[in-house]
DRENSEVEX-43328 format. One line per field, with one value per residue: residue number from 1; residue in three letters; x negated, y, z of N, C-alpha, C, CB in turn. Coordinates in Angstrom, 1 decimal. Glycine has a CB too. Layout:
<pts>
pos	NUM,...
code	Ala,...
n.px	X,...
n.py	Y,...
n.pz	Z,...
ca.px	X,...
ca.py	Y,...
ca.pz	Z,...
c.px	X,...
c.py	Y,...
c.pz	Z,...
cb.px	X,...
cb.py	Y,...
cb.pz	Z,...
</pts>
This chain:
<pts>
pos	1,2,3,4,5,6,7,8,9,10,11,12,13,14,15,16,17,18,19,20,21,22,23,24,25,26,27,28,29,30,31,32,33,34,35,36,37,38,39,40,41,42,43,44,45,46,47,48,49,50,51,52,53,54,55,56,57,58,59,60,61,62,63,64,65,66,67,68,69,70,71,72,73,74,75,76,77,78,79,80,81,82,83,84,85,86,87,88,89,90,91,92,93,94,95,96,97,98,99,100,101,102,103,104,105,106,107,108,109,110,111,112,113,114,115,116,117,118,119,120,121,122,123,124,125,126,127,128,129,130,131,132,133,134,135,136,137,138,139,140,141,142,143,144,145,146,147,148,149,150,151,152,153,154,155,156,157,158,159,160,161,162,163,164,165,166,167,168,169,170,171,172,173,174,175,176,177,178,179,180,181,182
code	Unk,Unk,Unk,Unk,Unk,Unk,Unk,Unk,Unk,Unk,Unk,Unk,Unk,Unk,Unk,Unk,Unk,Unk,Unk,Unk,Unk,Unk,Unk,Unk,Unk,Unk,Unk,Unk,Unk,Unk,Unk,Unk,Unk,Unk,Unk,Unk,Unk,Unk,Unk,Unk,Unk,Unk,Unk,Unk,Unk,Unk,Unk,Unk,Unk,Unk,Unk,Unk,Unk,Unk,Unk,Unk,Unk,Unk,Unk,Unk,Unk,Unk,Unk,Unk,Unk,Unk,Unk,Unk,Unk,Unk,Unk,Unk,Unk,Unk,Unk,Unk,Unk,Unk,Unk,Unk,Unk,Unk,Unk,Unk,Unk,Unk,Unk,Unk,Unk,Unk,Unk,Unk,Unk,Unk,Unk,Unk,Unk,Unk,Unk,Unk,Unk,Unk,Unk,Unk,Unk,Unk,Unk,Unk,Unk,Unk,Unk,Unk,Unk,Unk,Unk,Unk,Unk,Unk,Unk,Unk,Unk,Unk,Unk,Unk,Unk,Unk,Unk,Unk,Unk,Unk,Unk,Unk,Unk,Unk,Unk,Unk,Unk,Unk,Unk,Unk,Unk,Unk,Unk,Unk,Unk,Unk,Unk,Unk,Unk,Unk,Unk,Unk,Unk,Unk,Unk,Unk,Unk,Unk,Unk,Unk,Unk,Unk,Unk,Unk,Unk,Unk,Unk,Unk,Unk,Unk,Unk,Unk,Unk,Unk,Unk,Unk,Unk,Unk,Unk,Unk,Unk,Unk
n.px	-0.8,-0.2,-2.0,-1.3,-2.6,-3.8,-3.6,-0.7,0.4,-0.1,1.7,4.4,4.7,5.0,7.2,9.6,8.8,11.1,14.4,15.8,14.1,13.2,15.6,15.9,13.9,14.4,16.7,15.8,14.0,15.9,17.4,15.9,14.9,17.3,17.6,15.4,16.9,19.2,18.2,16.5,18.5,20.1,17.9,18.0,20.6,20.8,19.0,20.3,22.6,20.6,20.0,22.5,23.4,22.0,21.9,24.4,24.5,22.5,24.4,26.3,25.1,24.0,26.9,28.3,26.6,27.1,29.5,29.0,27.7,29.6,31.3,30.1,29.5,31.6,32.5,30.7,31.0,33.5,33.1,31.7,28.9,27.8,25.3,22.1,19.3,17.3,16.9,13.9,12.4,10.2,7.1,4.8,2.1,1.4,-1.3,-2.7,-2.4,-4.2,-7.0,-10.2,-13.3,-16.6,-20.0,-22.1,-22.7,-26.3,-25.7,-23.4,-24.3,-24.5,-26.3,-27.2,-29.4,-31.5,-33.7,-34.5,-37.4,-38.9,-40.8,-42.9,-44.8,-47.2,-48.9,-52.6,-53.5,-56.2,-59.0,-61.6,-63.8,-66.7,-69.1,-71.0,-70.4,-68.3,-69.4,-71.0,-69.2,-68.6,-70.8,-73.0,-71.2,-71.0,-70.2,-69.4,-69.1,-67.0,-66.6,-64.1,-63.3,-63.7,-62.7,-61.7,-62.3,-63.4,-63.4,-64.9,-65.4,-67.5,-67.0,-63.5,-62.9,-64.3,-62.8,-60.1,-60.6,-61.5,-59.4,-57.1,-55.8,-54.1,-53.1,-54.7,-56.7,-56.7,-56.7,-58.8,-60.4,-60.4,-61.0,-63.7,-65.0,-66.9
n.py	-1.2,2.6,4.9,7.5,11.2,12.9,15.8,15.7,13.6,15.6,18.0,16.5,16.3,18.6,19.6,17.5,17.8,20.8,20.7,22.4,24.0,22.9,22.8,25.5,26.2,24.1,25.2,28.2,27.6,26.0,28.8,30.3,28.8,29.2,31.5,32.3,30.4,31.7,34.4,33.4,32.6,35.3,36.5,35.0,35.6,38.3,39.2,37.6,39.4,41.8,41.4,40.4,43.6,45.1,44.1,44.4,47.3,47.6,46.4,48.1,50.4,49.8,49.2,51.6,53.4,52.0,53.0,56.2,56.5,56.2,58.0,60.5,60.6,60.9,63.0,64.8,64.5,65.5,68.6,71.4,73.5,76.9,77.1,77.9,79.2,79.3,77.4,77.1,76.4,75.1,75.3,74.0,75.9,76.9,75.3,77.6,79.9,79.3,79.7,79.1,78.3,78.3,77.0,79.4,79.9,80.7,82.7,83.8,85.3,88.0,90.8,93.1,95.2,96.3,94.9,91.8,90.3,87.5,86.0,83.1,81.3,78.9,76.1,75.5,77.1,78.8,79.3,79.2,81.3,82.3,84.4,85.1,85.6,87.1,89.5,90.0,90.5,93.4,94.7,97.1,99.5,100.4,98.3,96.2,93.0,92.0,89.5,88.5,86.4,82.5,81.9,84.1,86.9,90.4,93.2,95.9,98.8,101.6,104.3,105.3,105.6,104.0,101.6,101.7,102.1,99.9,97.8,99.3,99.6,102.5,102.4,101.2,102.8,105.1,104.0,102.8,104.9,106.7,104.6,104.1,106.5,108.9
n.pz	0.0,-0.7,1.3,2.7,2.9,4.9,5.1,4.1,6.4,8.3,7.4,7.0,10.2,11.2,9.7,10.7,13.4,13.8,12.9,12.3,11.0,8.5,7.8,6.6,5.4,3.1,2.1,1.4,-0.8,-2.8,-3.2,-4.3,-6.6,-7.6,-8.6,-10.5,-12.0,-12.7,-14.2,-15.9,-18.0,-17.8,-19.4,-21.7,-22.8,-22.7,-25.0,-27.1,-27.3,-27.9,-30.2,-31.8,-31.6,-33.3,-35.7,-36.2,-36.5,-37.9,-40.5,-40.5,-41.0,-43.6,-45.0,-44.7,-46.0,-48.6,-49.1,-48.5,-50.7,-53.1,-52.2,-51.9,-54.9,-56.1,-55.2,-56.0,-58.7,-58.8,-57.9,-59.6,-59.3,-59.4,-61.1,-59.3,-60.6,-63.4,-66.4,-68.2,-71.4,-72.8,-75.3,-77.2,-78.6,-82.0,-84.1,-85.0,-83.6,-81.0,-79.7,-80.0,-79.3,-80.8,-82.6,-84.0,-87.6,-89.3,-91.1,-90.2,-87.7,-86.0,-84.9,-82.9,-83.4,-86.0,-86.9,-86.0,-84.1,-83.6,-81.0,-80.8,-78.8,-78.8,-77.5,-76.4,-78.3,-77.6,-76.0,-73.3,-72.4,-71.4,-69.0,-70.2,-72.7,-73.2,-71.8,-73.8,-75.8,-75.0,-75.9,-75.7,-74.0,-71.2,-68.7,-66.0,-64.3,-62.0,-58.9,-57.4,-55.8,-55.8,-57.8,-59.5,-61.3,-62.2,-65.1,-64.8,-66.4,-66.8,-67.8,-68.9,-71.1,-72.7,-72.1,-73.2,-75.8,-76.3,-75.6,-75.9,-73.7,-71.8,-69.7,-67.1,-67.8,-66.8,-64.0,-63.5,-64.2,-61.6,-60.2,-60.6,-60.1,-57.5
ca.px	0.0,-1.2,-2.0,-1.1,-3.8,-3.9,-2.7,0.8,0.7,0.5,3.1,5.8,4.7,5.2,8.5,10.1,9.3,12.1,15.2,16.7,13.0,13.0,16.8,16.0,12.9,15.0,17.8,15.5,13.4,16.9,17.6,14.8,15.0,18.8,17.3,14.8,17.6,20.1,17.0,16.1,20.2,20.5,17.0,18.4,22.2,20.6,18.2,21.2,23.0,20.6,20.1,23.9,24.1,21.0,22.7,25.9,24.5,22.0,25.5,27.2,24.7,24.3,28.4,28.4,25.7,27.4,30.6,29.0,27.3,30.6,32.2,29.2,28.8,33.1,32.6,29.4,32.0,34.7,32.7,31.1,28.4,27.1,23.4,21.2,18.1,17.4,16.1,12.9,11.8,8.8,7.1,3.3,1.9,1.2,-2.7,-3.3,-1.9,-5.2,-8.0,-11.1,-14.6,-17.4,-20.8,-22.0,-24.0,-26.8,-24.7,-22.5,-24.6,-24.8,-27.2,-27.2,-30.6,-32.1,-34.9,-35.5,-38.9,-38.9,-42.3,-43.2,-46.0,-47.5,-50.3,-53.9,-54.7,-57.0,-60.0,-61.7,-65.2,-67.9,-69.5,-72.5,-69.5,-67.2,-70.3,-71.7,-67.6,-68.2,-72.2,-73.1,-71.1,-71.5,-69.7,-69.7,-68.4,-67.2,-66.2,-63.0,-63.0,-64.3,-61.9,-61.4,-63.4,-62.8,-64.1,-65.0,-66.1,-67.7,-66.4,-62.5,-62.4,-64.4,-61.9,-58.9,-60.9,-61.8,-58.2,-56.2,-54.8,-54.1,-52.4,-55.5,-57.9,-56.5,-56.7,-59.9,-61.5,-60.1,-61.6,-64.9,-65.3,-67.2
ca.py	0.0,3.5,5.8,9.2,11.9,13.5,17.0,15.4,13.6,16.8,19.0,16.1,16.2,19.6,19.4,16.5,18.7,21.3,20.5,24.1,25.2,22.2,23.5,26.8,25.8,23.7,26.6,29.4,27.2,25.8,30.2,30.8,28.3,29.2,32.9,32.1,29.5,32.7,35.5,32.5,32.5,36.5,37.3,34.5,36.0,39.4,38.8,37.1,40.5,43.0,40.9,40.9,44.5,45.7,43.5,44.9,48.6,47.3,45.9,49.2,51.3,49.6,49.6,53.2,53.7,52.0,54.1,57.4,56.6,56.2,59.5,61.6,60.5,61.3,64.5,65.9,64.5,66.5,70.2,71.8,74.2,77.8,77.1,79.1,79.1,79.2,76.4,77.3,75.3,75.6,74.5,74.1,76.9,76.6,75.5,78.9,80.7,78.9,80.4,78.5,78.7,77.5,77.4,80.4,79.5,81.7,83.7,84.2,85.6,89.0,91.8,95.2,95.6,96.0,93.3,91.0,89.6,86.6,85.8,81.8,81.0,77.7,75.7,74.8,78.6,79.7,78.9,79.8,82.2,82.4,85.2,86.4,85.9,88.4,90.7,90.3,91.4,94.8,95.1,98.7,100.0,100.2,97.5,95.5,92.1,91.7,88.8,88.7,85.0,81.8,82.0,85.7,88.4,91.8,93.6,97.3,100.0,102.8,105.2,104.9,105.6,103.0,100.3,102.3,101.9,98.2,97.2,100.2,100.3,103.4,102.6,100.7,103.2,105.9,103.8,102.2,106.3,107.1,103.7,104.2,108.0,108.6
ca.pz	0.0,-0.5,2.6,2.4,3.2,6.0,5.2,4.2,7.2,8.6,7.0,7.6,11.2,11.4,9.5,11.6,14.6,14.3,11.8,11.7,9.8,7.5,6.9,6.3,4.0,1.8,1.5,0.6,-2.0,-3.7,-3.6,-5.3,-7.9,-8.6,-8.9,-11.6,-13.3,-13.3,-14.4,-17.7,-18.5,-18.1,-20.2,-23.2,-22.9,-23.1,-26.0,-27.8,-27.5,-28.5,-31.6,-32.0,-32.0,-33.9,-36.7,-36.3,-36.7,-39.6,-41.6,-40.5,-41.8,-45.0,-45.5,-45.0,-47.2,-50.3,-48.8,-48.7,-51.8,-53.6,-51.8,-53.1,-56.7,-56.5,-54.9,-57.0,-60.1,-58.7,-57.4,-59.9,-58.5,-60.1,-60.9,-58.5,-61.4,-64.9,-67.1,-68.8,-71.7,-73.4,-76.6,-77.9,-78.9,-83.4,-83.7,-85.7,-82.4,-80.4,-79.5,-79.8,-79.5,-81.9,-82.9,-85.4,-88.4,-88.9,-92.0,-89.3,-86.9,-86.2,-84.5,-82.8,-83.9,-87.3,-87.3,-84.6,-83.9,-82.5,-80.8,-80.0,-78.2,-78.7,-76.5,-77.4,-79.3,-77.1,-75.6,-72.6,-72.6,-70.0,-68.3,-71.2,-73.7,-71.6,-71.7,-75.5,-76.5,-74.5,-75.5,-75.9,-73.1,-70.0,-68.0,-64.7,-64.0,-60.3,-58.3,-56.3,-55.3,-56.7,-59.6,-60.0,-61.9,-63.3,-65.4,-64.0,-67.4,-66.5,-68.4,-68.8,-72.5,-73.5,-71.8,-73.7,-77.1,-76.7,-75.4,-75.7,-72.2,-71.6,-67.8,-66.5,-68.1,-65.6,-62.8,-63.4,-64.0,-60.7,-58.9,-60.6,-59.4,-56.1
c.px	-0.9,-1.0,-1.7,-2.2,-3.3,-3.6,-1.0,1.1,1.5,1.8,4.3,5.9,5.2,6.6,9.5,10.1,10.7,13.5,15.9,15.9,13.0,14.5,16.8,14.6,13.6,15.9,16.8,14.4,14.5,17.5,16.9,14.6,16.6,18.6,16.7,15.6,18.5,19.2,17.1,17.6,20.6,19.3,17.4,20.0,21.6,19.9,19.2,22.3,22.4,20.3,21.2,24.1,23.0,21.7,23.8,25.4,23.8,22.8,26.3,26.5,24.7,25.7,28.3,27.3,26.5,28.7,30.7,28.5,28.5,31.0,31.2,29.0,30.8,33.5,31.6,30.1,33.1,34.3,31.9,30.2,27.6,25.3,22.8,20.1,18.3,16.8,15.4,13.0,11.0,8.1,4.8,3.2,1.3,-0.7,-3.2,-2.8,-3.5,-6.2,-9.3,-12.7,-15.8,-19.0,-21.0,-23.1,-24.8,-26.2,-23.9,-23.3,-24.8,-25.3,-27.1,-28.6,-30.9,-32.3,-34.9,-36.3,-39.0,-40.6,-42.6,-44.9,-46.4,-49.0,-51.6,-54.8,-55.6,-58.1,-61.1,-63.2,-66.2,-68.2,-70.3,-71.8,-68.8,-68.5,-71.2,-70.6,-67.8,-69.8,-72.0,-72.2,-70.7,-70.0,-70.0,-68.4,-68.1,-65.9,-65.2,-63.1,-63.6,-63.5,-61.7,-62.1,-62.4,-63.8,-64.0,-66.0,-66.6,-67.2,-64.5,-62.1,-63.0,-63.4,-60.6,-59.3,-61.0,-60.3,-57.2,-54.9,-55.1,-53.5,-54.0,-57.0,-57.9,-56.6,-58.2,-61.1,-61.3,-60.8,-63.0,-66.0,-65.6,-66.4
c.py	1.2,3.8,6.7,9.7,12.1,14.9,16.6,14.4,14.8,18.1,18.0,15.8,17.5,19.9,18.9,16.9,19.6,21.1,21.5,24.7,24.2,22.9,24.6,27.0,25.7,24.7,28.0,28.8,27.1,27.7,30.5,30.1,28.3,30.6,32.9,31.3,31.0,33.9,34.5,33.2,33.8,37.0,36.1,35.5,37.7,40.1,38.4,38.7,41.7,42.6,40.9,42.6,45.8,44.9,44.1,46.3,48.4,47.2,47.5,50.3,51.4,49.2,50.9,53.7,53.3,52.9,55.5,57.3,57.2,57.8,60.6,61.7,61.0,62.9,65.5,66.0,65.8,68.5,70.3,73.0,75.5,77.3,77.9,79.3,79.0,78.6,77.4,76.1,75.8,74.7,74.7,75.2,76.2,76.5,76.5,80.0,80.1,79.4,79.4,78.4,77.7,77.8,78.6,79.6,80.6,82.8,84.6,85.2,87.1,89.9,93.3,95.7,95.6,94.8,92.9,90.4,88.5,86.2,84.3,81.7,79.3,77.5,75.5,76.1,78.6,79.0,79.7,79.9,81.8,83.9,86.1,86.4,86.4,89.1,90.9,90.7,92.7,95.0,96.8,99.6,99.5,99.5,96.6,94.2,91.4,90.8,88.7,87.3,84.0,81.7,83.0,86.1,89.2,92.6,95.1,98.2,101.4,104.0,105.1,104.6,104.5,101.5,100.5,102.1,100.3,98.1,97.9,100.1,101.1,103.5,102.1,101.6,104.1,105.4,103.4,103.8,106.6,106.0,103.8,105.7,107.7,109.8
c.pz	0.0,1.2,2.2,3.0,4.4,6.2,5.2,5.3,8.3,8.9,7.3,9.0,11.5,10.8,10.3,12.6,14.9,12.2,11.1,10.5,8.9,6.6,6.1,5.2,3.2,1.4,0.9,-0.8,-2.8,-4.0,-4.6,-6.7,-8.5,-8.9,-10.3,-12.5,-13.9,-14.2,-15.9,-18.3,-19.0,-19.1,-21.7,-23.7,-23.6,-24.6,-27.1,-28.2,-28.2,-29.9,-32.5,-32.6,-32.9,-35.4,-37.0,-36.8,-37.9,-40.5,-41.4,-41.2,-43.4,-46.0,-45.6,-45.8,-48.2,-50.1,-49.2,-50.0,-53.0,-53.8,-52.5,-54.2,-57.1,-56.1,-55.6,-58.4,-59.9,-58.6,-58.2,-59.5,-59.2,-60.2,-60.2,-59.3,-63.1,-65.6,-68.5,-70.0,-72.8,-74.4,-77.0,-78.5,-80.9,-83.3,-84.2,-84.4,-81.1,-80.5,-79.2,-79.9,-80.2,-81.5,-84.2,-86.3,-88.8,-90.1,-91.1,-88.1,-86.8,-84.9,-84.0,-83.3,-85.3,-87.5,-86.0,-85.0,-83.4,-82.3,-80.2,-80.1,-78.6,-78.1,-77.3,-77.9,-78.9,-76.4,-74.4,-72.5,-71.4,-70.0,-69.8,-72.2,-73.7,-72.3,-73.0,-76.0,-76.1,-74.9,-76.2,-75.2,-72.1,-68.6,-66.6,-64.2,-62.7,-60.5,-57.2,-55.4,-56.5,-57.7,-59.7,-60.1,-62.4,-63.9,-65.4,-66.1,-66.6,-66.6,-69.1,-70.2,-73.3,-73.3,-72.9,-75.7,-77.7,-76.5,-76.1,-74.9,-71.9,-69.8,-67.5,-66.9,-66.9,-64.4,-62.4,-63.4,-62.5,-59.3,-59.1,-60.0,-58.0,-55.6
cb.px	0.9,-0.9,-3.0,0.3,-4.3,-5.0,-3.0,1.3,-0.2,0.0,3.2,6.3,3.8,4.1,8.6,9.7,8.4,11.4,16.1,16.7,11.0,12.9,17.6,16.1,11.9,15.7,19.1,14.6,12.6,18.0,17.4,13.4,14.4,20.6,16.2,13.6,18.9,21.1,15.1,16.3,21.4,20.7,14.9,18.9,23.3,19.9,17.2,21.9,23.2,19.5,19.8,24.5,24.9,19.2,23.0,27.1,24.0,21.3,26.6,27.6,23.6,23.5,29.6,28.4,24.3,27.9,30.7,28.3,26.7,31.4,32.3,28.2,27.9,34.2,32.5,27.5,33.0,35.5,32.1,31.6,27.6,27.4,22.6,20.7,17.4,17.3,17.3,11.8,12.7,7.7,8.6,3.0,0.8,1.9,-3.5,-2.5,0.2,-5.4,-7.6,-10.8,-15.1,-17.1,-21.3,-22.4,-23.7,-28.5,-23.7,-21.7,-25.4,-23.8,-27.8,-27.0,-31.5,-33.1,-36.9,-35.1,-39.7,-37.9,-43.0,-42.3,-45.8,-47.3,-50.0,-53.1,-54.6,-56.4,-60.4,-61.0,-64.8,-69.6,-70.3,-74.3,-69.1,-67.1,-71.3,-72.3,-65.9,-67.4,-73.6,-72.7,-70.5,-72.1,-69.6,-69.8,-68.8,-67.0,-66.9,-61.5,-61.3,-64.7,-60.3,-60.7,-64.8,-62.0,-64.2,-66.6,-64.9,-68.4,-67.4,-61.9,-62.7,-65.8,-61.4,-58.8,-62.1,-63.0,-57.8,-56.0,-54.8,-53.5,-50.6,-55.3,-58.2,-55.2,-55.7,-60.1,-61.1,-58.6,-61.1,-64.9,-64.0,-69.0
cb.py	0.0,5.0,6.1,10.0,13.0,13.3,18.1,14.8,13.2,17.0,19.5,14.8,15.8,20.2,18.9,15.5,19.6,23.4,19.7,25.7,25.6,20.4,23.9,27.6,24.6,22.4,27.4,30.8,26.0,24.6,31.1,30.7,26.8,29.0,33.5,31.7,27.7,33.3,35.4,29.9,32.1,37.4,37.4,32.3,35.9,39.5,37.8,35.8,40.6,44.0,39.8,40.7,45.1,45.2,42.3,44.9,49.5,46.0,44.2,49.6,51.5,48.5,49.2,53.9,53.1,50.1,54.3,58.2,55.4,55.3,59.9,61.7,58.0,60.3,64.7,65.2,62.8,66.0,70.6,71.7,73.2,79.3,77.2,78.8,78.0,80.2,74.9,77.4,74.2,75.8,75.6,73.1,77.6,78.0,74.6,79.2,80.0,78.0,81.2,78.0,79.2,78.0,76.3,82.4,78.7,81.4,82.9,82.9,84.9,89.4,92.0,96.0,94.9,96.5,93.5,90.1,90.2,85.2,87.0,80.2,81.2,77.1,74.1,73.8,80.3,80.6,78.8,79.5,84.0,81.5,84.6,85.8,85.5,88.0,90.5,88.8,90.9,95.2,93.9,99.1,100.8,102.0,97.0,96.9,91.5,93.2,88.6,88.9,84.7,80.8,81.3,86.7,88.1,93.1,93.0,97.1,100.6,102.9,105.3,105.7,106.9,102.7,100.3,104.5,102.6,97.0,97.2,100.6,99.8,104.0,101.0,99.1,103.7,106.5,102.8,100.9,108.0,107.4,101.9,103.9,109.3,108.6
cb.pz	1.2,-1.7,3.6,2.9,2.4,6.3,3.9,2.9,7.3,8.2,5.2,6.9,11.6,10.9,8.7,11.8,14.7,15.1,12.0,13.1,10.2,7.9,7.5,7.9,3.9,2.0,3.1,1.7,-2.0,-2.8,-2.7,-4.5,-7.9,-7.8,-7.9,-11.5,-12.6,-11.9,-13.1,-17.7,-17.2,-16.8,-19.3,-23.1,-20.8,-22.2,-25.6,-26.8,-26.5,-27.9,-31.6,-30.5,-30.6,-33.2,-36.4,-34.7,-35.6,-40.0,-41.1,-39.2,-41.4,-45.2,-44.7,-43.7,-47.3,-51.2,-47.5,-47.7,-52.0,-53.0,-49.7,-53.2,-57.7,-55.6,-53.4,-57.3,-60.1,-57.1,-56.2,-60.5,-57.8,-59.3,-62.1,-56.9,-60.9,-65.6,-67.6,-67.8,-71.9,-72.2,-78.2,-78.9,-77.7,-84.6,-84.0,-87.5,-81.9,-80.5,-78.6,-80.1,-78.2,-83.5,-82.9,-85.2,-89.7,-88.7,-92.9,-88.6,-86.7,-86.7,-85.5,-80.8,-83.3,-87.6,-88.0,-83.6,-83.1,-82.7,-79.7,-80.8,-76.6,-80.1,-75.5,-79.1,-79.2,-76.4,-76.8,-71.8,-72.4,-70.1,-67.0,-71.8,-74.1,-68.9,-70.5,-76.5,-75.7,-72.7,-76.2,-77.3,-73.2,-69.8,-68.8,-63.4,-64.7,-58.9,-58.1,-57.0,-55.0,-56.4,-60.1,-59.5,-63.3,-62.5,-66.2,-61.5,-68.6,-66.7,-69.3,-68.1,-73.1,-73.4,-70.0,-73.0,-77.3,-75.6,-74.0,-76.7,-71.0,-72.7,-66.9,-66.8,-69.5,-65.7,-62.6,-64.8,-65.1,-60.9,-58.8,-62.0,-59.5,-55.8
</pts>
């Protein structure tokens, strides 16, 4: 045969002692489980209801929708209404009415100037001098070749007019008589 443990020894010793507390155990457990049977019963019953009447107002809306539908397409038939606006209507413009922009060909092209010049540069021309070839271009007057930095020189004339005859700069001759004067 089994034994029982020893706590349920316990608790039916403790039961069997007084009959009023075993009574009064068994009545508030059987309360409590007709609480939670009635709680199940009222949260299905309830649930069953708002499904009911969410249905009922879904079918009522969509009757009175094909309803009002009806009543409006019989009453917009019936009331005619002054237009508050005025229908526009509008048409392509003719393609000789268009305005469009092109290339010119050069017949076409025209000038506020007489003649233009055009001046293109291209790479390669030129070629670059040295120092006694700098100073054999200006021989016979009196010149001086100074050092600004290791890539910069100038070239300083003594006299202003001979810079104005070789180049003919006339701005830099005036500046250069006025830097060479003591």
């Amino acid at each position: 045969m089994n034994k029982r443990p020893d706590k349920n020894e316990l608790l039916d010793d403790v039961l069997a002692s007084s009959p009023e507390f075993r009574a009064a155990l068994l009545g508030e457990t059987l309360r409590l489980a007709r609480q939670r049977r009635q709680w199940r019963q009222a949260r299905t019953v309830g649930g069953v209801l708002v499904a009911m009447v969410l249905t009922g107002i879904f079918a009522r809306q969509l009757w009175m929708g094909k309803v009002s539908d009806k009543t409006v397409v019989a009453s917009r038939a019936e009331i005619s209404a002054p237009n508050s606006f005025q229908l526009v209507e509008t048409q392509p413009l003719p393609a000789g009415a268009m305005v469009t922009t092109g290339i010119f060909s050069p017949a076409q092209t025209i000038s506020s100037a007489a003649g233009v010049t055009q001046i293109t540069t291209t790479a390669g021309n030129f070629r670059f001098i040295n120092d006694e070839q700098l100073l054999a271009l200006v021989s016979g007057t009196p010149a001086v070749l100074i050092r600004t930095g290791p890539d910069s020189e100038e070239l300083v004339f003594a006299n202003p007019e001979d810079r104005q005859r070789l180049f003919g700069d006339k701005k830099n001759a005036s500046s250069n008589a006025a830097a060479t004067q003591p």
